[in-house]
C-alpha positions as a Markdown table, in Angstrom:
| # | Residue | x | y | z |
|---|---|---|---|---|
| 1 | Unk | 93.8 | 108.8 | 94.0 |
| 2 | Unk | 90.7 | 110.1 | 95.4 |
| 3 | Unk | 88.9 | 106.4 | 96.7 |
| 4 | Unk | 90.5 | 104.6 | 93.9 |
| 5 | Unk | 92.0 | 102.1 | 93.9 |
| 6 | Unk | 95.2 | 100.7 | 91.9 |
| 7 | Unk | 98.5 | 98.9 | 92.1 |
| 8 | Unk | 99.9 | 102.5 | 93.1 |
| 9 | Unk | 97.8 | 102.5 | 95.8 |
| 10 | Unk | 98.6 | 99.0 | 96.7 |
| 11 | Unk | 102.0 | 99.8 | 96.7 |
| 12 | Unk | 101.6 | 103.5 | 98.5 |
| 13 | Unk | 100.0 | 101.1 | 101.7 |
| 14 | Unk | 103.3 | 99.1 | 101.1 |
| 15 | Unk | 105.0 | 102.1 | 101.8 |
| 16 | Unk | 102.8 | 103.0 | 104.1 |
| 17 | Unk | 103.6 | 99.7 | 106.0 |
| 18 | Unk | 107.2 | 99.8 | 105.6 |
| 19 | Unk | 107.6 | 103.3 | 107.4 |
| 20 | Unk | 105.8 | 101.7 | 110.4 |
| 21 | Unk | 107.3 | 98.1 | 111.0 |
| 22 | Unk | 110.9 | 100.9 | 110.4 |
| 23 | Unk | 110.0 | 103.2 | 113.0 |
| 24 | Unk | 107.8 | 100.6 | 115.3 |
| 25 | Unk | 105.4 | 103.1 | 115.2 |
| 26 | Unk | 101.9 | 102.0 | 113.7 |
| 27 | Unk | 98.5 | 104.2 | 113.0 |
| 28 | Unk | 96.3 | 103.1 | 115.6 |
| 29 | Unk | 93.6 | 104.3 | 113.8 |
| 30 | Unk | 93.6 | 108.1 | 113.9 |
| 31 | Unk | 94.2 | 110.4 | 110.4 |
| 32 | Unk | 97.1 | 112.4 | 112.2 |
| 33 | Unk | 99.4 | 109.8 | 112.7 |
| 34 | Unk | 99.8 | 108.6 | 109.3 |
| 35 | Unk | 100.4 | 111.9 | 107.8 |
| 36 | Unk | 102.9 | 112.4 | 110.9 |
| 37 | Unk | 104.9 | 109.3 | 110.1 |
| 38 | Unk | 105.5 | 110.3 | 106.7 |
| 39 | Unk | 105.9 | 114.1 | 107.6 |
| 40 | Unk | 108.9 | 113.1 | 109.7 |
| 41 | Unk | 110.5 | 110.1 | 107.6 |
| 42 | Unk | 110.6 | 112.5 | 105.0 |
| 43 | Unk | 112.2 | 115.2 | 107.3 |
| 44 | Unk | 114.9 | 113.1 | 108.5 |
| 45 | Unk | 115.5 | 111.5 | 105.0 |
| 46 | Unk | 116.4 | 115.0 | 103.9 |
| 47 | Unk | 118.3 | 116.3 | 106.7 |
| 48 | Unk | 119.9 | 113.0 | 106.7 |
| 49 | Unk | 119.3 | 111.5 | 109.8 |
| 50 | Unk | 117.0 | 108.9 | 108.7 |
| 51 | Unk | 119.0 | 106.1 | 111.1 |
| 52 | Unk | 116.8 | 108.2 | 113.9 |
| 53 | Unk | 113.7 | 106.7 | 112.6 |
| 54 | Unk | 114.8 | 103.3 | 113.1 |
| 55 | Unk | 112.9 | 101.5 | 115.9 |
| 56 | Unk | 115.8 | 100.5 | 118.6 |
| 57 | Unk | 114.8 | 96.8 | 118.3 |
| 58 | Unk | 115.8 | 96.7 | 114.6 |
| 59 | Unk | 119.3 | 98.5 | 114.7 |
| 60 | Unk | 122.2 | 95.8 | 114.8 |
| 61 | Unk | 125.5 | 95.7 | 112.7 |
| 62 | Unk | 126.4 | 98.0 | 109.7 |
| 63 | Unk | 125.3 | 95.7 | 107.4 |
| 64 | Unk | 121.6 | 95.0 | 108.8 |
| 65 | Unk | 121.3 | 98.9 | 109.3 |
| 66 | Unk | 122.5 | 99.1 | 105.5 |
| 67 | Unk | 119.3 | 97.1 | 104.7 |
| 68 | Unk | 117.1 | 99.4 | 107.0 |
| 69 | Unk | 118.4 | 102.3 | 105.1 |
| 70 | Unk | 117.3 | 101.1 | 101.7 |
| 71 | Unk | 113.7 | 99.8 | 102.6 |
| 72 | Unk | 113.4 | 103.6 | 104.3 |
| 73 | Unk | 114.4 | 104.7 | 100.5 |
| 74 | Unk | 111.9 | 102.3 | 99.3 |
| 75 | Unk | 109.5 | 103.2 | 101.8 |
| 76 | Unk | 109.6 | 106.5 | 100.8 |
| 77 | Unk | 109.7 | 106.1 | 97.2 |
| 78 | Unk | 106.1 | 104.3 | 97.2 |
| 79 | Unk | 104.7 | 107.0 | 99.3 |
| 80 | Unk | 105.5 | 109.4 | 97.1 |
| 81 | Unk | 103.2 | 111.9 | 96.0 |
| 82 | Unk | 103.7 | 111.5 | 91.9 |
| 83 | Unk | 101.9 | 108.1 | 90.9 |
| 84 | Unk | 103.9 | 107.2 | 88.1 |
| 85 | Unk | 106.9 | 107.4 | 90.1 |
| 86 | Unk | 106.1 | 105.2 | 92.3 |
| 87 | Unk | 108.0 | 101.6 | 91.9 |
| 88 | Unk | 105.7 | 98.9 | 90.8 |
| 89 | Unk | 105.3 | 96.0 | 92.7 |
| 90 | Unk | 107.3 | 93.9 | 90.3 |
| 91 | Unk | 110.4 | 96.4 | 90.8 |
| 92 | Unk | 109.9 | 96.5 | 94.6 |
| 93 | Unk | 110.3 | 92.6 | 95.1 |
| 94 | Unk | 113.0 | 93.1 | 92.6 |
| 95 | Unk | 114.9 | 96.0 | 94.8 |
| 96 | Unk | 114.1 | 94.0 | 97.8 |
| 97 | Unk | 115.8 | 91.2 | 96.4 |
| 98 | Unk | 119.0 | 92.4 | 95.4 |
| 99 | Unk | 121.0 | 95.6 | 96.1 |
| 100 | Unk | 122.3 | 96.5 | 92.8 |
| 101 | Unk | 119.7 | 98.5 | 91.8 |
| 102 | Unk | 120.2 | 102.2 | 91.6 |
| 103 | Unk | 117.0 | 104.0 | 93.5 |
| 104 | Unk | 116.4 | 107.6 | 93.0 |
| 105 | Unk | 115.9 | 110.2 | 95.6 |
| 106 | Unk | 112.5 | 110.4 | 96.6 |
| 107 | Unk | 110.0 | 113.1 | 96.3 |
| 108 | Unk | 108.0 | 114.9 | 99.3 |
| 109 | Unk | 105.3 | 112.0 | 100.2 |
| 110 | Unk | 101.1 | 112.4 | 99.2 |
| 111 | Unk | 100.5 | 114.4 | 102.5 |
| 112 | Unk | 102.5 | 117.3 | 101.7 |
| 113 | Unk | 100.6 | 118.1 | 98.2 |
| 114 | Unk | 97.5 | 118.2 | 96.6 |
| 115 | Unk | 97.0 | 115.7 | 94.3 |
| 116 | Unk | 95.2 | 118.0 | 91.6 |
| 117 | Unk | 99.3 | 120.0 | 91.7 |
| 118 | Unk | 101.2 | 117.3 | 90.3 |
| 119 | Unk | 102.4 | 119.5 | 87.5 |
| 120 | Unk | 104.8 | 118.5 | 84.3 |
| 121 | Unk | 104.0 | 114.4 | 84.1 |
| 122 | Unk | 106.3 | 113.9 | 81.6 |
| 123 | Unk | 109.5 | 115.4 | 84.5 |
| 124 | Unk | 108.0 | 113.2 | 86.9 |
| 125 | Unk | 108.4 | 110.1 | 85.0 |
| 126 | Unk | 111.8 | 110.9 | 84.9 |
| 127 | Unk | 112.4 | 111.2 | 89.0 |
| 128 | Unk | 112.8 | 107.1 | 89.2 |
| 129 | Unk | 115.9 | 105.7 | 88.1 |
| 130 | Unk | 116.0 | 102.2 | 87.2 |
| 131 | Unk | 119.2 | 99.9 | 85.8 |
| 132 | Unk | 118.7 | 100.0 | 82.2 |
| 133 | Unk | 119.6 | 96.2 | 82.3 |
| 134 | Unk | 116.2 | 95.0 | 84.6 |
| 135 | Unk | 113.9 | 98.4 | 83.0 |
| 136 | Unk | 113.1 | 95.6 | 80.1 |
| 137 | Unk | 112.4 | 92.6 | 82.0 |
| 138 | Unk | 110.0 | 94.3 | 84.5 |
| 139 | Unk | 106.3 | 92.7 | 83.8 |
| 140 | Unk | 103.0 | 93.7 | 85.3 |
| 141 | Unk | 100.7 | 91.1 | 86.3 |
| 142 | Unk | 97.0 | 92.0 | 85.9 |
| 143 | Unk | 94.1 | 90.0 | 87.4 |
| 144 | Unk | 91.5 | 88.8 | 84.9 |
């Protein structure tokens, strides 16, 4: 990304955003804390203890904690280093709206590589799954 910006990075500061109001644990303004944040989301994501993320405050009954789980999956998925396999905004208000779409794992988040590594694009297309029924209805809105 390198200062610019696009609907990825709009939907990276999504992510971004998601992890914190999760966790109850916001920037404050210093560099080290938003690399920390994702660091350890992603660490308990794959050790699988992501419910130890979850701010207190948020955790109810199976079902609300459910819920918690996928926007962690979603959280993670937009903060993922690989910018095409990021979900679009469309797709995330779409995910968000109904649990029947399948979401791929995600991949380690922009702090743990350099963007000028991100290798075979073609493979990382391929990392985000969507259902084949909504991949033809999804539409990108551009400003004029």
């Amino acid at each position: 990304m390198h200062g610019q910006f696009s609907m990825k990075s709009d939907v990276f500061s999504f992510g971004v955003l998601l992890l914190e109001i999760i966790s109850g644990k916001g920037r404050n303004n210093k560099e080290d804390k938003f690399d920390d944040l994702l660091v350890h989301a992603w660490k308990l994501w794959k050790d699988g203890r992501a419910m130890e993320l979850v701010d207190p405050s948020l955790i109810g009954d199976s079902n609300s904690m459910s819920k918690i789980m996928r926007c962690i999956h979603i959280g993670l998925l937009c903060v993922q280093i690989d910018l095409d396999g990021r979900p679009t905004t469309t797709l995330i208000s779409h995910i968000l709206s109904t649990d029947s779409t399948i979401l791929s794992e995600p991949n380690q988040p922009a702090s743990f590589k350099d963007y000028s590594r991100l290798g075979n694009i073609d493979q990382l297309k391929s990392n985000f799954i969507l259902s084949s029924s909504f991949e033809e209805l999804i539409t990108e809105i551009y400003p004029r």
